[in-house]
C-alpha positions as CSV (number, residue, x, y, z in Angstrom):
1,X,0.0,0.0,0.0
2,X,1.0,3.4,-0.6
3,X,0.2,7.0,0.0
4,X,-3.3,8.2,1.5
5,X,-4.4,4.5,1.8
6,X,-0.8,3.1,3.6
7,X,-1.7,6.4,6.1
8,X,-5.1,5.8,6.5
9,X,-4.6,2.0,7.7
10,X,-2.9,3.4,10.2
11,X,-5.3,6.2,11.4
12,X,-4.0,9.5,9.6
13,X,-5.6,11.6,7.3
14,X,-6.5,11.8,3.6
15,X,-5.3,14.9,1.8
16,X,-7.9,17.8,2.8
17,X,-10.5,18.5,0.3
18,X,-12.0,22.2,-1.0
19,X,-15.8,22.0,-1.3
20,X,-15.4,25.5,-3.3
21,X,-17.6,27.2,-1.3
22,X,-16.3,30.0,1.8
23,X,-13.1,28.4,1.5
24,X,-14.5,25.5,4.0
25,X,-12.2,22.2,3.7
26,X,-13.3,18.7,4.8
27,X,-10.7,15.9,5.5
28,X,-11.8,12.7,6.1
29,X,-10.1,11.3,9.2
30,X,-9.5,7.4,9.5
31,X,-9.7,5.8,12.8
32,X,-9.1,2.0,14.0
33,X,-10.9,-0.8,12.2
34,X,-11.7,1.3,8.7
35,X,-14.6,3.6,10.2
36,X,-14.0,7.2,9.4
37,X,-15.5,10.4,10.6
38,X,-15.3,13.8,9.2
39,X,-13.2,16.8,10.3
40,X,-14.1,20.2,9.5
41,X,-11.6,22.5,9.0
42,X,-12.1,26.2,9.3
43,X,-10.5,29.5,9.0
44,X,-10.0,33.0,9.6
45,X,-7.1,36.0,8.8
46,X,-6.0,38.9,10.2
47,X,-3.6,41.8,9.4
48,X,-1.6,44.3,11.3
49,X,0.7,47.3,9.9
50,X,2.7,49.1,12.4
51,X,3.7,48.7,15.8
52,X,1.7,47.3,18.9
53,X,0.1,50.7,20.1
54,X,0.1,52.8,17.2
55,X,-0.6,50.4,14.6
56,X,-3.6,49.0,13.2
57,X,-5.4,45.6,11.9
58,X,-8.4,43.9,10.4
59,X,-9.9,40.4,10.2
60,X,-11.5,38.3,8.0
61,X,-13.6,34.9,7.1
62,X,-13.7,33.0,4.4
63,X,-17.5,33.2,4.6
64,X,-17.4,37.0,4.3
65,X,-19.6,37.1,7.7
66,X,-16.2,38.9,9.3
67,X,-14.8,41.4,6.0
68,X,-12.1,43.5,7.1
69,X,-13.2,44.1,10.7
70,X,-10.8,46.8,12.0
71,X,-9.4,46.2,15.3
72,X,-6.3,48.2,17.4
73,X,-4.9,48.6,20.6
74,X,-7.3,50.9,21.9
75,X,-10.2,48.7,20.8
76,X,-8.5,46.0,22.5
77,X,-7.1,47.2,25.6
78,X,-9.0,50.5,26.1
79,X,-12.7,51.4,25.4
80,X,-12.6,52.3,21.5
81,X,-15.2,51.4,19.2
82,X,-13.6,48.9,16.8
83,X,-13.7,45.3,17.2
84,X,-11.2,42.8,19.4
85,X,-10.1,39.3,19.5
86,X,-12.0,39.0,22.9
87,X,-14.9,39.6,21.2
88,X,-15.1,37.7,18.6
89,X,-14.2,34.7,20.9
90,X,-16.9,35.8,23.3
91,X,-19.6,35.6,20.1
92,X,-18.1,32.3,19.3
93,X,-18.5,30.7,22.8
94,X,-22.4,32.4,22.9
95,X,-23.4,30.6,19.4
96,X,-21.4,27.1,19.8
97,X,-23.1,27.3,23.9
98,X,-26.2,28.0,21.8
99,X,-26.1,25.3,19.4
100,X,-24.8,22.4,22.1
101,X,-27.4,23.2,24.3
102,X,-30.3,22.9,21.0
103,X,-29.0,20.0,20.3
104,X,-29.5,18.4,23.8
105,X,-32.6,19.7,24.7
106,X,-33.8,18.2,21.4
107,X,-32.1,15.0,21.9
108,X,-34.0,15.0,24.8
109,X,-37.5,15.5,23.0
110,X,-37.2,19.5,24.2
111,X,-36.7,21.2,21.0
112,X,-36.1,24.6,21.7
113,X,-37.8,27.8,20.6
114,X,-35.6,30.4,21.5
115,X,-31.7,29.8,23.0
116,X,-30.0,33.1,23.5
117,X,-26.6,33.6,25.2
118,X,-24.0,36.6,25.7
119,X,-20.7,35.6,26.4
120,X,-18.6,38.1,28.9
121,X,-14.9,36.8,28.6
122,X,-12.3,39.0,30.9
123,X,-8.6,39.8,30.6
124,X,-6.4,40.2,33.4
125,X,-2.8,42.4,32.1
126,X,-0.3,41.4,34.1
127,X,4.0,41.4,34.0
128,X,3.6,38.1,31.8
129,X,1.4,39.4,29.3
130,X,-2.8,39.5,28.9
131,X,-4.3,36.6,29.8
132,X,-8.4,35.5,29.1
133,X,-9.3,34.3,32.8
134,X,-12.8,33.9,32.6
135,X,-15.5,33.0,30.3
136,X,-19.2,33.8,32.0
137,X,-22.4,32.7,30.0
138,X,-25.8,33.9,30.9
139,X,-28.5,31.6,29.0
140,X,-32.2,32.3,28.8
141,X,-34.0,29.7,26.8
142,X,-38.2,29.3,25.9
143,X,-38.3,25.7,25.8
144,X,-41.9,24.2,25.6
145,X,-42.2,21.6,28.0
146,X,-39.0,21.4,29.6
147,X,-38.6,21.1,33.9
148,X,-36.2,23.7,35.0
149,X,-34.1,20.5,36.4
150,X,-34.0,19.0,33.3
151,X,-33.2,22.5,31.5
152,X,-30.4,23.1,34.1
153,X,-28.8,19.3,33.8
154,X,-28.5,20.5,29.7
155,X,-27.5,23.5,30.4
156,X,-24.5,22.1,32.6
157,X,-24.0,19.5,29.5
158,X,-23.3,21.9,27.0
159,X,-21.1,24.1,29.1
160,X,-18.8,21.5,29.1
161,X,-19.1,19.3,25.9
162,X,-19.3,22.9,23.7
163,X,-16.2,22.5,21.3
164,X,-15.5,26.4,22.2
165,X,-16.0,25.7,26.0
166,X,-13.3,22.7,25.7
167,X,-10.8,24.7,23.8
168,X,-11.1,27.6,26.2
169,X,-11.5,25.9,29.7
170,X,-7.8,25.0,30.5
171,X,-6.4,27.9,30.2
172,X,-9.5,29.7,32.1
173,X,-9.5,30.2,36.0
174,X,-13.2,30.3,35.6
175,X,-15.9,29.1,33.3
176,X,-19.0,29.7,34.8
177,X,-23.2,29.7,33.2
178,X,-26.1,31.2,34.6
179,X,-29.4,30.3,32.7
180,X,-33.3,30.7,33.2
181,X,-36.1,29.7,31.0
182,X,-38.2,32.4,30.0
């Protein structure tokens, strides 16, 4: 055997793949005993010209949801209007919270109505750089049906399964969720 099919016999993965559309790649990832599941690649750029306090940058997506979103020092570290890193991780954590927590409460026979989250991530600045030390979610979810027990027990589900909450959560001193149905 040779190439992709030597690899994939012993559980790497076959050359990525372009579906043509936002740039979005799949790869197909082999795994003991010939089953394979899929991995989704994604991704995002950014740009910066000029030093760290007087320069300036923007940020992209494939998907053109993010076009040239200008971000600086003062929008990061001060209280300017432009966008930051933070942020966008923030509104990543609220929709893949979002979307976990659907999914269980409908794997559960609770299919939601409504699921919204905001995200409030904080940085501490200290002598060894900026750090993200927190990541606080507040839920409030219309979800016919549904016990506030059971709502809660999801709720404490997705906080940990998210993919977003497992990237972030070991380098956080605190992940925490508060959530109410409404």
């Amino acid at each position: 055997r040779s190439g992709a099919r030597a690899a994939a016999g012993r559980g790497a993965a076959e050359p990525d793949r372009t579906d043509g559309k936002y740039g979005r790649r799949r790869a197909r990832v082999w795994v003991a005993g010939g089953a394979s599941m899929p991995e989704i690649v994604r991704t995002g750029s950014a740009r910066w010209s000029g030093d760290l306090k007087s320069g300036k940058g923007a940020a992209s997506t494939p998907s053109g949801a993010l076009a040239e979103a200008p971000y600086t020092f003062a929008s990061r570290f001060e209280d300017a209007a432009l966008s930051n890193p933070e942020e966008l991780i923030a509104a990543a954590h609220a929709a893949c919270f979002s979307m976990a927590l659907s999914n269980i409460l409908a794997g559960a026979g609770h299919a939601p109505a409504e699921v919204r989250t905001t995200v409030t991530l904080r940085m501490r600045l200290d002598p060894s750089g900026p750090s993200i030390v927190s990541s606080q979610l507040q839920c409030e979810g219309r979800v016919p049906g549904v016990s506030s027990e059971e709502f809660q027990a999801a709720v404490a589900k997705a906080k940990d399964g998210c993919p977003v909450s497992k990237l972030l959560k070991p380098g956080l001193e605190t992940l925490t969720c508060t959530a109410r149905l409404f």
